[in-house]
N, C-alpha and C positions, 0 to 999 in steps of 0.2 A: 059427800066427800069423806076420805078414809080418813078414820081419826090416829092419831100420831100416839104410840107408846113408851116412843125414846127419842132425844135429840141429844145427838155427840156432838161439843162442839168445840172446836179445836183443842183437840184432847191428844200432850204430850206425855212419854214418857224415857227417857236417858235414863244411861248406866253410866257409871263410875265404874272401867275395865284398866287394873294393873299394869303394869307389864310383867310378862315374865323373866325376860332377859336382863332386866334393870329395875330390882325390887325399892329401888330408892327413888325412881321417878316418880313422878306427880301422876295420877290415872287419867285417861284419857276418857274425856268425855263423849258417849258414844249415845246419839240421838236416834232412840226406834222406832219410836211413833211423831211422827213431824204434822200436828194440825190436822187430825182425821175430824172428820167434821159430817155426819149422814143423819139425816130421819129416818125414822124405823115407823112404819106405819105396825097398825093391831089388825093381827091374822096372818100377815105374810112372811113370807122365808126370803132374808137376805142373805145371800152367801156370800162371802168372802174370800177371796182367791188370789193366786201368788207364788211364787217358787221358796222353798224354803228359805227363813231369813228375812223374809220381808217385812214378818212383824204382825201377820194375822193371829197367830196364837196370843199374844201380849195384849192385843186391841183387847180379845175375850176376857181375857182374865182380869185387864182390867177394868172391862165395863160391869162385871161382876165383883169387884173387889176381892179379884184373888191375890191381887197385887195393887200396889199405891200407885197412880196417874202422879206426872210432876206436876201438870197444871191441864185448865180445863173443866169443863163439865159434861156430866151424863145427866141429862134431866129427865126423871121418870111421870111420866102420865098415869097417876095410880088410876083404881076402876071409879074409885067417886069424882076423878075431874081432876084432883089438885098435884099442880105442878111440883116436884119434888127433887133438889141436885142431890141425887143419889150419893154421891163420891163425900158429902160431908154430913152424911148421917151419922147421931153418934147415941149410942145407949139402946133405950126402948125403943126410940123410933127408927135406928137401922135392923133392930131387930124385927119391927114390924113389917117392914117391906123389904126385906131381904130374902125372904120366903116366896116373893113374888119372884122372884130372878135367878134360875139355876141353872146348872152347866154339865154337862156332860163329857165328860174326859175322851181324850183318845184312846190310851190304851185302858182295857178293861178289867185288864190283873191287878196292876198296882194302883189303880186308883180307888181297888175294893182291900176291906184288911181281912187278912186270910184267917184273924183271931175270928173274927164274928162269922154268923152264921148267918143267910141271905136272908131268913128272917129279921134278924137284929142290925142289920146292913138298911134294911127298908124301913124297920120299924123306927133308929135313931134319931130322924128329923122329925118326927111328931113325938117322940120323948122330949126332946131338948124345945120345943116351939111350943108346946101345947100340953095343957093337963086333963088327960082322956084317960078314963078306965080301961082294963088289958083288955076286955072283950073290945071296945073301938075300937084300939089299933089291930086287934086278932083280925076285926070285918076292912078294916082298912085295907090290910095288908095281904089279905089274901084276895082281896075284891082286884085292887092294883097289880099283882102275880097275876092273878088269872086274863086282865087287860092286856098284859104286853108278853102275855104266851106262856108265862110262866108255869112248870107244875108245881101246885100249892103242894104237895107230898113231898119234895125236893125241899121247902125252906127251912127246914133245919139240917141240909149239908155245906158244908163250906166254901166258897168262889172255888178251890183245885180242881172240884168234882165236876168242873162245867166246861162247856166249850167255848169259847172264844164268842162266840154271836150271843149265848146264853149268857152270859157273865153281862155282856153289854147289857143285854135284856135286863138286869138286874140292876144297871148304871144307869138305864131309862126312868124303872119302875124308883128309883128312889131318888129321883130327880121329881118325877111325876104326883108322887105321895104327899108333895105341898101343894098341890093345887097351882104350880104358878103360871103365872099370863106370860113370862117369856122364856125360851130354852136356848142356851148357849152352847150351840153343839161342834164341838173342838175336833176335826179330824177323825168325827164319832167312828165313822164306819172304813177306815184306813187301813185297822191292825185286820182286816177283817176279810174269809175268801169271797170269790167276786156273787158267788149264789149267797150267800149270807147278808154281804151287803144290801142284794134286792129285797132280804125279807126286813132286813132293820129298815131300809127307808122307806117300803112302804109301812110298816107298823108305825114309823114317825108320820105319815102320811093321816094314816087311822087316825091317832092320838091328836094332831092337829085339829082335825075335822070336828071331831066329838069334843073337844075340848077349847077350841078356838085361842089354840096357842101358836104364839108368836116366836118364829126360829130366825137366829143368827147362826148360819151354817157355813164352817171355816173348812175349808176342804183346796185339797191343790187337784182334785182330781174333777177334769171342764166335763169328763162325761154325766156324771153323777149329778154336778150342778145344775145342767140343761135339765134333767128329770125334775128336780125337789125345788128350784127357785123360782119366783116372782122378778125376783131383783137381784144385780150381781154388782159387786164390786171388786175393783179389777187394786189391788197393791202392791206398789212395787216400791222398796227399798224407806220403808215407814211413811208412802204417805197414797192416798188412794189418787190412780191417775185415772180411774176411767167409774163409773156408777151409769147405771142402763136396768131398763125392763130386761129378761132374759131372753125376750124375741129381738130385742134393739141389739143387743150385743151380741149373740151368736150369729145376725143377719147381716149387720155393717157395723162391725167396731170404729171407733174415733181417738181409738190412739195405737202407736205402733206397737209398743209391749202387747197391747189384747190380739193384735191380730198376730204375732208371734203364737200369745199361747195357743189360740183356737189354731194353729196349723197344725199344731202336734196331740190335737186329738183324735184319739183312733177312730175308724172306719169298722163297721163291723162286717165288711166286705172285703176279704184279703185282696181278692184280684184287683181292687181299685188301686190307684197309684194318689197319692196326695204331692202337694208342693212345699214341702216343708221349711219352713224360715229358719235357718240356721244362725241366732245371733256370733255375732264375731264379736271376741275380746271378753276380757273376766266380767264377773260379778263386780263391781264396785263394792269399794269396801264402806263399812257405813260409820266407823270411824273417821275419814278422808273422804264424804262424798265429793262425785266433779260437780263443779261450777254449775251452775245454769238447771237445764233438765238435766236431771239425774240418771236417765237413759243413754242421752245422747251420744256416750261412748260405743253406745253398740244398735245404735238407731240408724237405719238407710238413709231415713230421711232427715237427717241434722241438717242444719244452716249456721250460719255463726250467730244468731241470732237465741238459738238454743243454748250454745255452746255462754251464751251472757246472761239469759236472763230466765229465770222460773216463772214458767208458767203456772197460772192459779186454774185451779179447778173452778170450772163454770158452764154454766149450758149451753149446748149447741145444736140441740133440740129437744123435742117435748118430751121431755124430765130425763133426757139425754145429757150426762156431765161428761166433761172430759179435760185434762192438764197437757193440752197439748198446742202449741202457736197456730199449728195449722190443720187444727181436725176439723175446720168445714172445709180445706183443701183438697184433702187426702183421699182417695179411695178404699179404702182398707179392703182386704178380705175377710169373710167369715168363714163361719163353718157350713150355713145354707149357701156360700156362693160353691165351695168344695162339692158342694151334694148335687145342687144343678149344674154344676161344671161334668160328675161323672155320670148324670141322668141320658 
């Protein structure tokens, strides 16, 4: 049986948002993360997926404590066994296992400072963590450069002098320099051209293998995802409607957002023709969400039934989740029904 490395469990996060028309009013309480709740098994890549807005970046950041969760827990499975709620670590022992948990930014410029040099960029998390002579961090740091493609001759020029895929490379290697068991990787390869892209996810690919590290991979983009996941989870509007293997969910989705998105994933065959889902009606605002399921304003398949009551996320097949009244009703299409449809 796979053993489990994180359990989220109903893990909220709101903002207090102003207004700006009426700086005397009371803020308006605006709920992002509504009860996300998934296990993360040790070794595989979960991805996380969603139209801008829905709260996949916030989920990362806070299960890494780049920001405070309102309520909830992330419970960590360190390597000796013992159960650990991350989110209320404080002192030595968040310092301890915080080193286990890092993240890797979307954009690659500004998440690097332009004062240091790519040496001193990679070398700063074994300064601040650990008390190792300069030749350790010298072998560390050029061992790890040379890992993720780096040329060791370059580490004393500064992130400007780099390319966009290189700079990442640099966001990798000092994510990677602690040794940790999980990578939170934000939109990693986004800012990024589409040949560059191939070479970062497979070197996250490498890196995984060789090091038996565990990815949370937030990406909106379904092509990428089919490549790098095990497991996807589908979110829409802060709260997860759909969790599947990535065969179960690219072959027959179980809720109607998933089979939206997978329609407007590209074909890499121009002459094919797709049937693309065209949702009708806005974004729901997440200030004001509607009533019921949170979709249902721009769902085919509403009933009034929807329109009253929220569905919980639950199974509806083998470690198939899904938040929908009638996903063992529905037919959905995939992206393999699109592909034998144009065979």
């Amino acid at each position: 049986m796979t053993k489990s490395i994180l359990d989220v469990v109903r893990l909220n996060k709101s903002f207090d948002v102003k207004s700006r028309k009426k700086l005397w009013a009371k803020p308006t309480r605006v709920q992002v993360l509504n009860d996300i709740t998934f296990q993360l098994f040790e070794g595989e890549t979960l991805s996380i997926v969603g139209e801008s807005g829905c709260g996949k970046t916030t989920l990362g950041r806070c299960i890494v404590r780049g920001m405070s969760a309102s309520s909830g827990e992330v419970n960590y499975y360190a390597s000796e066994g013992e159960r650990i709620d991350y989110l209320k670590l404080k002192g030595q022992d968040a310092k301890k296992y915080r080193k286990d948990i890092q993240m890797i930014f979307q954009d690659p410029y500004s998440s690097l400072s332009p004062r240091m040099s790519v040496y001193d960029i990679i070398a700063e998390p074994l300064i601040a963590n650990f008390k190792l002579r300069k030749s350790e961090i010298d072998d560390k740091v050029t061992e790890i450069a040379s890992q993720t493609g780096l040329n060791v001759s370059y580490l004393q020029r500064y992130p400007h002098a780099f390319s966009g895929g290189q700079r990442q490379r640099i966001a990798i290697a000092r994510a990677l320099i602690m040794q940790p068991r999980l990578i939170v990787c934000d939109e990693a390869v986004s800012a990024l051209d589409v040949s560059i892209q191939a070479q970062i996810i497979n070197l996250l690919k490498d890196l995984q293998e060789q090091y038996q590290i565990t990815y949370i991979f937030i990406s909106h983009d379904l092509s990428i995802v089919q490549n790098i996941s095990d497991r996807v989870a589908v979110m829409h509007l802060g709260r997860i409607v759909e969790l599947a293997s990535t065969e179960s969910m690219f072959s027959q989705p179980k809720h109607p957002y998933t089979e939206a998105l997978m329609s407007a994933v590209p074909q890499p065959d121009p002459e094919r023709k797709k049937d693309r889902i065209i949702l009708e009606g806005e974004v729901p605002n997440p200030a004001n969400p509607p009533s019921g399921c949170h979709f249902h304003p721009r769902c085919a398949y509403r009933t009034d039934k929807c329109v009253q009551q929220v569905p919980e996320l639950r199974e509806v097949g083998d470690g198939h989740f899904a938040a929908c009244h009638y996903a063992e009703e529905l037919n959905l299409r995939g992206v393999r029904h699109e592909e034998a449809k144009q065979a």
